[in-house]
C-alpha positions in Angstrom: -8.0 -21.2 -43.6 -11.0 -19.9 -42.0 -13.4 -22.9 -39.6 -15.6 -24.7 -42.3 -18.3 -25.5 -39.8 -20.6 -22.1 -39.2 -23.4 -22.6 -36.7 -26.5 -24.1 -38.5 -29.0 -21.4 -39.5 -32.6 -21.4 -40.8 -31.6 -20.3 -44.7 -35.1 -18.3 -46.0 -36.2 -18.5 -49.6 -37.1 -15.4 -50.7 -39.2 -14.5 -54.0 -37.4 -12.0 -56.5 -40.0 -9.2 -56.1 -40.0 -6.1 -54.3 -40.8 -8.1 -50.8 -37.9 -10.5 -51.3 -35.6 -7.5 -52.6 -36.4 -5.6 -49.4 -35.8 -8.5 -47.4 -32.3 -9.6 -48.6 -31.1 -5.7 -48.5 -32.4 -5.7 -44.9 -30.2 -8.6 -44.2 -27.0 -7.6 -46.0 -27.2 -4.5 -44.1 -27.3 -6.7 -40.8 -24.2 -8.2 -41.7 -25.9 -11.6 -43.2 -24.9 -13.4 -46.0 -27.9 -13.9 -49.0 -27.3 -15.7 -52.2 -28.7 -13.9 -54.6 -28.9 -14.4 -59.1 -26.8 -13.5 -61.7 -26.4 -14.2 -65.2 -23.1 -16.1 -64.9 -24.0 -18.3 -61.5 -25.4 -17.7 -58.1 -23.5 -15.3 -55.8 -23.0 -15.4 -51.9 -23.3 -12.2 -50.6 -22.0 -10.1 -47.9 -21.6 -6.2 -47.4 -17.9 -5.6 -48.7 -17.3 -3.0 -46.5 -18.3 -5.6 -43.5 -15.2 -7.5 -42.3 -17.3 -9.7 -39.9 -19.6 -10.2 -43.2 -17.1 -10.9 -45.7 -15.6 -13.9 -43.2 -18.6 -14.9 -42.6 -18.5 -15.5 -46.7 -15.4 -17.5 -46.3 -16.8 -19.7 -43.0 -19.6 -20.7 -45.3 -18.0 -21.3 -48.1 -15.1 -23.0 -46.5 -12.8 -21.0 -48.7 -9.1 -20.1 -48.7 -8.8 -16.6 -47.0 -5.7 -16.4 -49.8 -8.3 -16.2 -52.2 -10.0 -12.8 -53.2 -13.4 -11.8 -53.7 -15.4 -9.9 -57.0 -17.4 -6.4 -55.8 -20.5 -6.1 -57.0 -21.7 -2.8 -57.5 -24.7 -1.0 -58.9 -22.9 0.8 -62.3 -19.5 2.0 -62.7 -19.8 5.1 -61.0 -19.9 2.9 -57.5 -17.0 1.0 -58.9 -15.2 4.6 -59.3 -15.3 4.9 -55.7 -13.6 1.6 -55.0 -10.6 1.6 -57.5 -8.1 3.8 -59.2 -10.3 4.1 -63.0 -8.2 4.0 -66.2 -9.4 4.8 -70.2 -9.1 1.0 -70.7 -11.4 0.6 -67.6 -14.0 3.4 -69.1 -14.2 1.7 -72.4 -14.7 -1.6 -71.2 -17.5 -0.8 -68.7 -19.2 1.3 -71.5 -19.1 -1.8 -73.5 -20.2 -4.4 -71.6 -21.2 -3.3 -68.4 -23.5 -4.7 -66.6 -22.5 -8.2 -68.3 -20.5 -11.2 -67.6 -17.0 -9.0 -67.1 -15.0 -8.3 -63.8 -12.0 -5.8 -64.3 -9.4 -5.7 -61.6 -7.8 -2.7 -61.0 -5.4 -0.9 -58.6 -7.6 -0.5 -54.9 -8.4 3.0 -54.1 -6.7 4.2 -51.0 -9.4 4.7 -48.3 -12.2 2.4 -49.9 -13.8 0.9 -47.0 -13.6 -2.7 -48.0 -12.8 -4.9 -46.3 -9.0 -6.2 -46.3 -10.8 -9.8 -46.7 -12.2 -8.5 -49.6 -8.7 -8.2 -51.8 -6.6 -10.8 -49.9 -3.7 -8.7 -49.3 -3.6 -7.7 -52.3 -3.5 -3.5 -53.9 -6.0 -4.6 -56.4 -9.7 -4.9 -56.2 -11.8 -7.2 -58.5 -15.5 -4.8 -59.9 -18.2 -6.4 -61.3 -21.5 -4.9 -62.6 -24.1 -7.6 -62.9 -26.7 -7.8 -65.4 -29.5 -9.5 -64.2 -32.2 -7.6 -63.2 -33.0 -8.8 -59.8 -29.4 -8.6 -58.8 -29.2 -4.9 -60.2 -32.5 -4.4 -58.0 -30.7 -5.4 -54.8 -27.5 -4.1 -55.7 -29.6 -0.2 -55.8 -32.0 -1.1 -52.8 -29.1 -2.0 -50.6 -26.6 0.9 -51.9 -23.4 -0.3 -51.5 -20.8 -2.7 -52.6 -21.4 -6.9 -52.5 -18.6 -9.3 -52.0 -20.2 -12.4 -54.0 -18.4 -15.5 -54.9 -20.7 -18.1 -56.6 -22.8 -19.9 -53.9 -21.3 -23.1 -53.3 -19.0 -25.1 -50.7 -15.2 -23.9 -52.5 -13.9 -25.6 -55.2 -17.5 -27.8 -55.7 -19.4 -27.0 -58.6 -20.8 -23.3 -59.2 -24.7 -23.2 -59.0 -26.9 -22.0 -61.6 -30.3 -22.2 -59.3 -31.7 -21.5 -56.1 -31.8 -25.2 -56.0 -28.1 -25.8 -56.0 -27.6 -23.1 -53.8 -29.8 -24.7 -50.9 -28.3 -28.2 -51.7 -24.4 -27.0 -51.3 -25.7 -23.7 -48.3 -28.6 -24.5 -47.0 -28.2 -24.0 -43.3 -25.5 -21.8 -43.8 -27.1 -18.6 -44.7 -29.9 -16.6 -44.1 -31.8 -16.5 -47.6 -31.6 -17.5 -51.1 -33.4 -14.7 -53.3 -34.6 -17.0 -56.2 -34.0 -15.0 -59.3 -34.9 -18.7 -61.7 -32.2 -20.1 -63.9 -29.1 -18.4 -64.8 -28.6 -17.8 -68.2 -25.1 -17.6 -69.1 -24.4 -20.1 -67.1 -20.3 -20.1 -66.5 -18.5 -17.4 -64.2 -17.6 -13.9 -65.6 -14.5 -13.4 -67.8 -11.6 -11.4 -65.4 -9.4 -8.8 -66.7 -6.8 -7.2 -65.2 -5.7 -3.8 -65.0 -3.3 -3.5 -63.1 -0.8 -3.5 -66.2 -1.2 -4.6 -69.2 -4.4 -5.8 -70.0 -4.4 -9.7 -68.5 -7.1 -12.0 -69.0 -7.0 -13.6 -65.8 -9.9 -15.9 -66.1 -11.7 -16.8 -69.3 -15.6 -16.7 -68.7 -18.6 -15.8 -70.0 -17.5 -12.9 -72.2 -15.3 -14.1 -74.7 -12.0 -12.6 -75.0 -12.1 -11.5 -78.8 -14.9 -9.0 -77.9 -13.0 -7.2 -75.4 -9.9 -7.6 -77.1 -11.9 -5.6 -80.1 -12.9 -2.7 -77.5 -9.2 -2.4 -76.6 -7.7 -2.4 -79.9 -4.6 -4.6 -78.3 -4.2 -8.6 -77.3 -5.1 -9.4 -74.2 -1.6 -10.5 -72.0 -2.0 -14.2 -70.9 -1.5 -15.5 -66.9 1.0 -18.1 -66.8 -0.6 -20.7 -65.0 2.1 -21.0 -61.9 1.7 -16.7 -61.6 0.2 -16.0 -58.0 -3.9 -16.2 -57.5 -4.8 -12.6 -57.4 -8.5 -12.8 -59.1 -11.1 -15.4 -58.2 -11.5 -18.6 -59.9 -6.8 -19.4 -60.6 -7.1 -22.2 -58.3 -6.0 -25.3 -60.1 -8.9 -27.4 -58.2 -11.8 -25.8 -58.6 -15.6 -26.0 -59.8 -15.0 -29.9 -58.7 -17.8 -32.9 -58.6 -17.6 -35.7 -56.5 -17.4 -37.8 -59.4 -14.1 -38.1 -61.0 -13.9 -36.3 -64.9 -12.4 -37.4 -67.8 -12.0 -34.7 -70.5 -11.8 -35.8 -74.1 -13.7 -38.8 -74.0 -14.7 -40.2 -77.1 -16.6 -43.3 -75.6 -17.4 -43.6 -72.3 -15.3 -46.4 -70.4 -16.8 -49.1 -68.0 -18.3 -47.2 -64.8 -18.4 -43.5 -66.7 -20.9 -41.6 -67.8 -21.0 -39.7 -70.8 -21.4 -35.8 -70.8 -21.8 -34.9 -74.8 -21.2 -32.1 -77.2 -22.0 -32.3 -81.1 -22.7 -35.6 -82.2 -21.8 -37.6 -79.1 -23.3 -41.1 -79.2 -24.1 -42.9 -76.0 -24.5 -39.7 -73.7 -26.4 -39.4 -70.7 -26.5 -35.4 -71.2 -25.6 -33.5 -74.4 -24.3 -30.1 -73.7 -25.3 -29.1 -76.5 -26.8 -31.5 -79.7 -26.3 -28.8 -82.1 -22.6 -27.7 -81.0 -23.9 -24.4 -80.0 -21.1 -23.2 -77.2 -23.6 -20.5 -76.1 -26.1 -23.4 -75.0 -23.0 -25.5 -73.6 -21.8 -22.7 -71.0 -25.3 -22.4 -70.2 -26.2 -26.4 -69.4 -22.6 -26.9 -67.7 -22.8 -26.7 -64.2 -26.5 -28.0 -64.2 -25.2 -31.2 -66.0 -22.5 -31.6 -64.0 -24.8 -31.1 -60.6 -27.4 -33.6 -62.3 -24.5 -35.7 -63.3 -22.4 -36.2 -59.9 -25.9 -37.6 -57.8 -25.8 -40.3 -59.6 -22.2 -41.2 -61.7 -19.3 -42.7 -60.2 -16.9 -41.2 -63.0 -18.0 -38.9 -66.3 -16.3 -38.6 -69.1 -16.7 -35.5 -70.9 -16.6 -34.8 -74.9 -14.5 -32.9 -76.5 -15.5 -28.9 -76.7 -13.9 -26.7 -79.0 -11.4 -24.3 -77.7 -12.2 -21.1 -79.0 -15.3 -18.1 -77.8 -16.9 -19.5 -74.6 -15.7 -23.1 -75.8 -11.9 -21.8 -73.7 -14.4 -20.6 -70.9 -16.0 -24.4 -70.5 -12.5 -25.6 -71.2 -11.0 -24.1 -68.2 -14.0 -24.8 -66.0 -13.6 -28.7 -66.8 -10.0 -28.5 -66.2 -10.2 -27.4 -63.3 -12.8 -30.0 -62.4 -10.8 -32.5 -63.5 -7.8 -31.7 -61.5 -5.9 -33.2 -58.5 -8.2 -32.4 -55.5 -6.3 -30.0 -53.4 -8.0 -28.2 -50.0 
């Protein structure tokens, strides 16, 4: 584990226009760590060629060193550069890059990333973000971005510049506010290393990509090794203690709805749209945990981005770990 207490630093909010865009490449490029928008959540990000910035990542975060790291990159010819491509990989990318979908795939030998980056392992995780101020960084500063979401590991992901300065601030050097994220719940993680593997369920659901592939997507048993972001059992936590599948809420909890949920404090979404509900979850949760001692959470159906906020909440909802 890697010290949990950096030394305090002024964080600088910086506006998602060409000034702010210059800014935060300047200080990637100096080895300093900028959160910066997405479409899924809020990145932290560090040059992933920079050892001393990719540590820096896991000092702020407070994150296991045993855990790897997505690359961002600007389109999948960068990613090329950084991993050993497959047919499978080339289809994917054309059908959903830039969106809410990291592939991981055998590292290329002589990358330049950082060892930090993959953890150990012969694997990288690529992402190509969609949203537009990120892409505009991602092309100003040129190279690859090591960006976990922006928030003390294993707390809840942030999905505002807000969040960002409530769980960093003082721990980096800038937020670039990019406004709300849309999607609202980390990407969807596939590996390639064999047989496709969904690895993490997430904001693209796995139907679509298994339609691009023409095959099932291969299932992670849940005791297999952490090799992608976001397997720890504990993660994406609150303060507050959750209860998942609550019907009622029980003395001292506090509803989170879905549907027709009587009682609730927040409603995911009134109309059952899962679409809406990935996008409200962390926010809820982060308005939530200020004030409740325990929420109890509704029943969302398991199936498109419904296994997506499934997993997020069980893993909230878990044993607290490190």
């Amino acid at each position: 584990m890697l010290p949990r207490n950096p030394t305090p630093v002024q964080t600088r909010l910086l506006s998602a226009d060409d000034t702010g865009i210059a800014a935060a490449a300047a200080l990637l490029a100096a080895g300093d760590l900028v959160a910066i928008p997405t479409e899924t959540v809020y990145g932290l990000a560090g040059d992933a060629r920079n050892g001393t910035a990719v540590a820096r990542i896991f000092e702020a975060k407070g994150r296991p060193s045993f855990n790897p790291l997505i690359v961002h990159v600007a389109d999948a010819e960068m990613a090329r550069a950084y991993a050993d491509w497959t047919d499978t990989a080339q289809r994917l990318a054309d059908a959903f890059w830039p969106g809410p979908l990291t592939l991981v795939l055998p590292l290329r030998a002589g990358s330049g990333l950082s060892a930090l980056v993959t953890a150990g392992h012969g694997s990288v995780a690529l992402r190509v973000p969609a949203h537009p101020v990120a892409g505009a960084l991602l092309r100003s500063f040129g190279g690859p971005l090591a960006a976990p979401s922006a928030n003390p590991s294993g707390r809840i992901s942030p999905t505002s510049a807000a969040h960002v300065a409530n769980g960093l601030g003082g721990r980096i050097a800038a937020i670039l506010d990019g406004g709300a994220c849309d999607v609202g719940v980390e990407s969807t993680i596939v590996g390639l290393t064999g047989a496709p593997t969904l690895l993490r369920p997430g904001g693209l659901p796995s139907e679509a990509i298994e339609e691009v592939i023409g095959t099932r997507l291969t299932r992670r048993h849940g005791d297999a090794a952490i090799t992608a972001p976001g397997q720890m059992s504990s993660h994406y936590a609150p303060n507050a203690q959750i209860r998942l599948n609550a019907g009622s809420a029980r003395p001292g909890e506090t509803l989170l709805g879905f549907g027709a949920t009587e009682g609730a404090a927040l409603n995911l979404s009134p109309s059952g749209d899962l679409t809406e509900a990935a996008a409200n979850l962390f926010e809820y949760l982060h308005r939530l945990d200020r004030d409740a001692r325990a929420i109890a959470v509704a029943p969302v159906p398991d199936r498109g981005l419904g296994r997506a906020i499934n997993d997020r909440l069980r893993r909230a909802a878990a044993p607290r770990g490190i």
